[in-house]
N, C-alpha and C positions, 0 to 999 in steps of 0.2 A: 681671869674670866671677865670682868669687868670691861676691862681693853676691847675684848673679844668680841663681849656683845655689842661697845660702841661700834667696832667696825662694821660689824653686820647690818647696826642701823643706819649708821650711815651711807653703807652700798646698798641698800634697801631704798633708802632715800635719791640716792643718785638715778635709782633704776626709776623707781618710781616718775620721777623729772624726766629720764629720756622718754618713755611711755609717752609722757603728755606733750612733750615737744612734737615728737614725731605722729602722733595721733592728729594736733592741730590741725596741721596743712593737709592732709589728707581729706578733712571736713570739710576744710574751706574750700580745697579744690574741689570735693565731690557736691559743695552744694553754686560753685560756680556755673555749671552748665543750667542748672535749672534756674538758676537767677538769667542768664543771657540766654536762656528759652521763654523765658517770660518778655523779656523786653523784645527779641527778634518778633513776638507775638503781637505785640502791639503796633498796628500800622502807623508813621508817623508821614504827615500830609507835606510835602516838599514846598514850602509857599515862596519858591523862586522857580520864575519858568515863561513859559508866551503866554499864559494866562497874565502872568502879574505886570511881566511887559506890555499889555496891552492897557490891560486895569490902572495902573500907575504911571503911564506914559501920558506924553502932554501931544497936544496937536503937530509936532512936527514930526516924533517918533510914530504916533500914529498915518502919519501923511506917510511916513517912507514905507509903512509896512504893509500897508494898500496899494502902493505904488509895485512893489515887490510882488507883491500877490498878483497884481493886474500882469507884469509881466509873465509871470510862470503861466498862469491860466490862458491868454495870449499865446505864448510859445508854443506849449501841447498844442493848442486848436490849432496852429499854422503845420507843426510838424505833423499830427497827424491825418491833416484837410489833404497836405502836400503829398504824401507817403500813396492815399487813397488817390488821388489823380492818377498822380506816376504809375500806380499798379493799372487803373483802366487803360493811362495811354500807352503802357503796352502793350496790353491786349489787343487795344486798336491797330497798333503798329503790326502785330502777325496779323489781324484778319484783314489790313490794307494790302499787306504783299503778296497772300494769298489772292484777294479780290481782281489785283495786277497780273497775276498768270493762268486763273480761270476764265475772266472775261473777254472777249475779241478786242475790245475797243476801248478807250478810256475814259471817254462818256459815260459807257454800262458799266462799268468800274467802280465811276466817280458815284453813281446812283445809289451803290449796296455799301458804304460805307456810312459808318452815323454822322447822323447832324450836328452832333459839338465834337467831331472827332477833328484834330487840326490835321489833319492826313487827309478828311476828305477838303478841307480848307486850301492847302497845298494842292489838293488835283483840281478842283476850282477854279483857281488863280490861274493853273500851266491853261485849262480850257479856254477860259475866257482871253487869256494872253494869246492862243493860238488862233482864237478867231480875231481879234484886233488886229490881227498881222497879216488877215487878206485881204481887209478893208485899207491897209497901207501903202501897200503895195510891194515895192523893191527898195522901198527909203531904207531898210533896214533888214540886216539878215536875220532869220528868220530864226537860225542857232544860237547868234545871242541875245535878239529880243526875248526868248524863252530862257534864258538861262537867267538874263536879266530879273525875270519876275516869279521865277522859282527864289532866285537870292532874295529878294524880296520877302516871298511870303516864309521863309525858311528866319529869316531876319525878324519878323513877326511875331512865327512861334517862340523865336529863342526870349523875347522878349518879354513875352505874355507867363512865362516860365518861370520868371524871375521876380515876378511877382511875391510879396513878403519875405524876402531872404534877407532885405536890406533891414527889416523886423530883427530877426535871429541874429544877424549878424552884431547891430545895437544891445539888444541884452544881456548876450556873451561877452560885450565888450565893456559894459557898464554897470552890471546889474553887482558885482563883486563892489562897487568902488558906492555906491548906491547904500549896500548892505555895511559897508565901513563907516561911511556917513552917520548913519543910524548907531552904531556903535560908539562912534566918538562924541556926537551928543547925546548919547545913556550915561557914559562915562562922565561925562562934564557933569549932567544933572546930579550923578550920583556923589559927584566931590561934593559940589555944593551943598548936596543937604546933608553930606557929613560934616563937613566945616558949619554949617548953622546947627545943625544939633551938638557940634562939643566932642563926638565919640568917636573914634577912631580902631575900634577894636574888627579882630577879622572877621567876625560875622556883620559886622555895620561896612567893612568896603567891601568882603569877596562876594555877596550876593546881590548887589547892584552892577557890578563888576561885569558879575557873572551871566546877568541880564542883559547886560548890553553884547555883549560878546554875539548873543544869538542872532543878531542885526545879520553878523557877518559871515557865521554860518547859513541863513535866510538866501541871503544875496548868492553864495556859493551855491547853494542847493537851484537855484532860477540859471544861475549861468552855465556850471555844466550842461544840461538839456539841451539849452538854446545852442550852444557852439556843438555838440554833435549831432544835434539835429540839423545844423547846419551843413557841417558835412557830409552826412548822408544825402543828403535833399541836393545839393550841389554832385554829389556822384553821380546819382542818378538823370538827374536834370542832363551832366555831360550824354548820357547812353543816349538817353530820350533822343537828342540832338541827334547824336550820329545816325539813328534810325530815319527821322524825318530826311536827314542829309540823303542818305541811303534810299529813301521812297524816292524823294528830287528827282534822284538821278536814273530809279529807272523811270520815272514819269516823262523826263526825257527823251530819253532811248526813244518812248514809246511816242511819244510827240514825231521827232524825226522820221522813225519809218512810219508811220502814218503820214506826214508831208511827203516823203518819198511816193508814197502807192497813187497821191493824188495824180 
């Protein structure tokens, strides 16, 4: 009996012991989510970012991120000054070709088109060239004198068009290399003031690091725009072109049989 009851005490004991094993981790677990509800609770302030790149940076970082900023701001205003032309000189472009098959003459023509449209510019120029050419006489025919001063003012337009793309073209091609700049002296500055303070651990390099880095996303962010704004602004520029090409020629047409009727 004796035997008997030690064994009882002792599987008693044993049980007892898994009881508290297994009881533990169930505590622990069940009081882990409210410990990391509490800490997820508390906001913590991120003190690496463009605020502290700005704050912390010396005159040259600060020069390149000015420099950066001047071009994006730059950019937009060209692409979208650009975008706005191009959609009026379209407009202009149907109500010139319209103005060319309602009116008799291309005088009255020239008259109902607007005053900074380059189409009435273009009918202008063929004008004033077709009267130049009676005062000259027979020195010169009279189909390629016009032709001559249509290429001209067609030469003009294309010119006056291109206006700021050599802009776009510059920041797309430099603004990436600009923003790397900026990065490579964040990163210099930030060895150095590791190496004088002693510490090398990862929060004293990755957040300096990680500071400069933004240089080069900066520059990224400036030169996408620029290079498809570029090429938009270059697509359309081509249309524009072929249109005024396209008025030229019937301005033309219309030049000759009007010299023919004289």
């Amino acid at each position: 009996m004796s035997r008997l009851s030690a064994l009882l005490k002792a599987a008693c004991f044993v049980l007892v012991l898994q009881c508290v094993v297994l009881l533990t981790p169930s505590s622990a677990v069940a009081q882990e989510p409210s410990a990391s509800k509490t800490t997820q609770a508390v906001p913590t302030e991120n003190p690496y970012g463009l605020k502290a790149v700005w704050a912390q940076g010396d005159l040259v970082a600060k020069g390149t991120l000015c420099i950066l900023v001047f071009m994006s701001v730059a950019s937009w205003y060209l692409i979208f000054s650009k975008l706005l032309e191009q959609t009026r000189m379209m407009a202009q472009q149907r109500a010139a070709m319209g103005s060319l098959s309602k009116e008799s003459t291309l005088d009255q023509a020239t008259q109902t088109l607007q005053t900074n449209s380059p189409f009435r510019y273009v009918a202008q120029e063929a004008v004033s060239s077709a009267a130049r050419h009676r005062d000259m006489g027979n020195s010169i025919d009279f189909n390629e004198w016009v032709m001559l001063s249509l290429q001209r003012a067609n030469t003009s337009v294309g010119q006056s068009m291109q206006k700021g793309l050599s802009f776009l073209a510059t920041v797309g091609s430099t603004a990436p290399f600009v923003g790397l700049f900026g990065t490579v002296w964040g990163i210099y500055n930030a060895l150095v003031s590791i190496g004088l303070s002693g510490q090398a651990s990862i929060d004293k390099v990755a957040g300096p690091v990680g500071e400069s880095l933004i240089m080069t996303a900066i520059g990224l962010a400036v030169a996408v725009p620029a290079v498809l704004g570029y090429n938009i602004v270059v697509r359309r520029n081509k249309l524009i072109v072929q249109g005024v090409q396209k008025f030229s020629g019937q301005i033309h047409a219309n030049l000759l049989v009007e010299a023919a009727q004289r």
